[in-house]
C-alpha positions as YAML, in Angstrom:
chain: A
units: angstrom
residues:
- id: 1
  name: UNK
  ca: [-88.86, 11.21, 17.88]
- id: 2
  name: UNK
  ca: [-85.96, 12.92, 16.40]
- id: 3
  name: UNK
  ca: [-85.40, 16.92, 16.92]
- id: 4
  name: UNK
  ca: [-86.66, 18.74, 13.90]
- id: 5
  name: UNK
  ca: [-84.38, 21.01, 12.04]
- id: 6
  name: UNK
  ca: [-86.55, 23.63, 11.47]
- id: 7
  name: UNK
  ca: [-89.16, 25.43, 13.96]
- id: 8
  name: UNK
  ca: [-91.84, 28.04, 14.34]
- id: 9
  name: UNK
  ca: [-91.50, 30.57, 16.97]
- id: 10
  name: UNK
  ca: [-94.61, 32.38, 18.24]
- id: 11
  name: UNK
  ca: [-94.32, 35.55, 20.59]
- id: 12
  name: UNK
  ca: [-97.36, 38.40, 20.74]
- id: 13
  name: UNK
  ca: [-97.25, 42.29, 20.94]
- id: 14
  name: UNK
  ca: [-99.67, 44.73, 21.86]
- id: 15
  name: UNK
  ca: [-99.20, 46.82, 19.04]
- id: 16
  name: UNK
  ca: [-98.81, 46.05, 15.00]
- id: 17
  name: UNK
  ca: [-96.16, 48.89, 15.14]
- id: 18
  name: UNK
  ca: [-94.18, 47.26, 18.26]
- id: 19
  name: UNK
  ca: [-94.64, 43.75, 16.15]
- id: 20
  name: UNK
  ca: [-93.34, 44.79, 12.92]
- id: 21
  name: UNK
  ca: [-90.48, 46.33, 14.61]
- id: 22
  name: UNK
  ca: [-89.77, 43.55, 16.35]
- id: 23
  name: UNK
  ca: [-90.16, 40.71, 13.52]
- id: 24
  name: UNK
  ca: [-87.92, 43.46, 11.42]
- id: 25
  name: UNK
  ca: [-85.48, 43.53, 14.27]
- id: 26
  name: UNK
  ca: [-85.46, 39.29, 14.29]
- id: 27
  name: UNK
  ca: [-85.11, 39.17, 10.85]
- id: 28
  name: UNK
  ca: [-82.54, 41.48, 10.79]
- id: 29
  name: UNK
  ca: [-80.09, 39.61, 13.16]
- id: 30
  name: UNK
  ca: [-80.49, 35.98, 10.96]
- id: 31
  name: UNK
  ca: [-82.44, 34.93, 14.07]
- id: 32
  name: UNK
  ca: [-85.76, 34.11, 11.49]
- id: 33
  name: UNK
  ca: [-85.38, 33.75, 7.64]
- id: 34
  name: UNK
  ca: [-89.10, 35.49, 8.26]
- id: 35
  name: UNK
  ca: [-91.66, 36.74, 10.50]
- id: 36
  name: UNK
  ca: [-95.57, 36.52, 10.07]
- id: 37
  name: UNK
  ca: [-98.18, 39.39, 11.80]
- id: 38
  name: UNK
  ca: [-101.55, 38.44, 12.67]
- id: 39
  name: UNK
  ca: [-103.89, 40.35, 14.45]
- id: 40
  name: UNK
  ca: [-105.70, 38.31, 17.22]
- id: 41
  name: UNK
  ca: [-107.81, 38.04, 20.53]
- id: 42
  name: UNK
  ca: [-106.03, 36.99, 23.09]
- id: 43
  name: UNK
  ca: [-108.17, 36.08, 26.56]
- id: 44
  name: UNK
  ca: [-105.80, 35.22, 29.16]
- id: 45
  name: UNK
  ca: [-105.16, 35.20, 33.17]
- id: 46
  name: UNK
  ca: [-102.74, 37.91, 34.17]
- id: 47
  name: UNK
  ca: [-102.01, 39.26, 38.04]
- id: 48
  name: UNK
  ca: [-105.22, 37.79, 39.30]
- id: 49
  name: UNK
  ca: [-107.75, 38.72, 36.26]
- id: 50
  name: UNK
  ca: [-108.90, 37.39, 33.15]
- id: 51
  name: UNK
  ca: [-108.33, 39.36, 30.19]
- id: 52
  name: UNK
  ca: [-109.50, 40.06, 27.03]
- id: 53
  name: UNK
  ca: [-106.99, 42.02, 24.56]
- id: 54
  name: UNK
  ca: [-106.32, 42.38, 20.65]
- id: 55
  name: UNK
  ca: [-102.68, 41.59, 20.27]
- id: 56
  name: UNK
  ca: [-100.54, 40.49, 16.70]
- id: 57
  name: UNK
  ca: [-99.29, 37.37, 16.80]
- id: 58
  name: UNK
  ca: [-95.70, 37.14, 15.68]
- id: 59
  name: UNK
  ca: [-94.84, 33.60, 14.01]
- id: 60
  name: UNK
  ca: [-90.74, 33.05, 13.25]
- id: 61
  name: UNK
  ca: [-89.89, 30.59, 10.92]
- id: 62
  name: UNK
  ca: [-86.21, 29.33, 12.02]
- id: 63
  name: UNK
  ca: [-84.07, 26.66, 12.72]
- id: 64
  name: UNK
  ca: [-84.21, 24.34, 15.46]
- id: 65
  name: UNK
  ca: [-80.78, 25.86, 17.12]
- id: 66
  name: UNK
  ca: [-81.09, 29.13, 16.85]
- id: 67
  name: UNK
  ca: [-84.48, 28.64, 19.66]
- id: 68
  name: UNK
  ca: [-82.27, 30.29, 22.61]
- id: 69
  name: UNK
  ca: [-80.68, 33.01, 20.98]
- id: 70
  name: UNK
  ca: [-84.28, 33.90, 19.47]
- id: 71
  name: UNK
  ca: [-85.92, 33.99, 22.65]
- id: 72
  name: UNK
  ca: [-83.12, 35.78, 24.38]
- id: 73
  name: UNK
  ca: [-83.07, 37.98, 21.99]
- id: 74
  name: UNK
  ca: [-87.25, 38.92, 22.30]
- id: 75
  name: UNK
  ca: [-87.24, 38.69, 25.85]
- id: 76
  name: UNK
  ca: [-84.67, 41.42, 25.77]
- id: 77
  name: UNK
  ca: [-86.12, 43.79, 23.28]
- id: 78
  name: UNK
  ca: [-90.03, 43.34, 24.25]
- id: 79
  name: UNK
  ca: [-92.30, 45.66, 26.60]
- id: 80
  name: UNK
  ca: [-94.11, 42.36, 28.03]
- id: 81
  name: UNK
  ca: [-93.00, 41.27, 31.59]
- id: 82
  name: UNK
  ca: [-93.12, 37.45, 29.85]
- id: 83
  name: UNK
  ca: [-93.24, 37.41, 26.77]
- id: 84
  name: UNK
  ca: [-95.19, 34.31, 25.05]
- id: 85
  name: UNK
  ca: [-91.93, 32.14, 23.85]
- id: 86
  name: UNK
  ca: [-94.09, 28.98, 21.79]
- id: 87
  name: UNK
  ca: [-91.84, 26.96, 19.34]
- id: 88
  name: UNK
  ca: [-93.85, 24.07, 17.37]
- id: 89
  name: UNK
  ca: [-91.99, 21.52, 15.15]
- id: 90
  name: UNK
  ca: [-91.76, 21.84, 11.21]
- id: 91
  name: UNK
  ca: [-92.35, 17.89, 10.58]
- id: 92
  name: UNK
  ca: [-92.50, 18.24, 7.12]
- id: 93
  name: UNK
  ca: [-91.52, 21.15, 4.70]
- id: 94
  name: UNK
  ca: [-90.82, 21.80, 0.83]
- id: 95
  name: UNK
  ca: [-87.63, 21.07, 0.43]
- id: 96
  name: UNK
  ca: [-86.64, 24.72, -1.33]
- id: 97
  name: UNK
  ca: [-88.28, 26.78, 1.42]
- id: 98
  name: UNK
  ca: [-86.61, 24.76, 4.11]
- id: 99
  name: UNK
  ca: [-83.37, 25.28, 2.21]
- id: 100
  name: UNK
  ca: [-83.92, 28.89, 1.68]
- id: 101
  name: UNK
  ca: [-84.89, 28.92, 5.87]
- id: 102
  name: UNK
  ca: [-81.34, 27.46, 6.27]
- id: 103
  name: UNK
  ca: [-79.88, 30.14, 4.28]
- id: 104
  name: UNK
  ca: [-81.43, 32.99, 5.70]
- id: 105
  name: UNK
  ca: [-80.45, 32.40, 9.31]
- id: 106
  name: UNK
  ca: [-76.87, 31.33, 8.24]
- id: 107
  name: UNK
  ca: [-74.11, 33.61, 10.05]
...
C-alpha cells in the first residue's frame, strides 16, 4: 500500500474551550487546513482505573508530512500527560477539497 497524501489527525480535550483553542492554535500554524469538535464519551483505563469522561474530540484534516510537526506541536501545547495522537488515512477524497487541504497547510 502506498502512503496517502492526506490524513486525519484525532487528539481529545477535556474542555470545548481548551479544544477550540487548540484546533484554532493548529490551524493557525498551517499544521491543519481545519479542525472538527465533537463532544464525546470517552471510557478508558488511566493509572489503574477505568474511566468514564465527556471529552471533544478534535479531528485535523492535514497532509501526510506534516504528522510529526502536528503531534509535536499538541503534545506541547495540551494539559493531558498523553495526549491521544490517532492519524487514519484519506484513501479517497474530492479532488477540490484535497487541493484546497494542500493549500491550506502550505508554508
Amino acid at each position: 500500500m502506498t502512503t496517502p497524501a492526506f490524513i486525519v489527525v484525532t487528539t481529545t480535550h477535556d474542555s470545548e474551550d481548551a479544544a477550540r483553542a487548540l484546533a484554532a492554535a493548529v490551524v493557525g500554524e498551517r499544521l491543519a487546513a481545519c479542525a472538527q469538535l465533537h463532544p464525546v464519551t470517552s471510557v478508558y483505563r488511566w493509572e489503574g482505573e477505568v474511566r468514564t469522561e465527556p471529552e471533544w474530540r478534535v479531528d485535523f484534516k492535514t497532509r501526510a508530512e506534516l504528522f510529526d510537526p502536528l503531534a509535536a506541536f499538541v503534545t506541547a501545547h495540551h494539559t493531558y500527560d498523553t495526549p491521544e495522537l490517532i492519524a487514519v488515512p484519506v484513501l479517497a477524497g474530492s479532488p477540490a477539497y484535497l487541493d484546497w487541504v494542500r493549500t491550506e497547510t502550505a508554508g
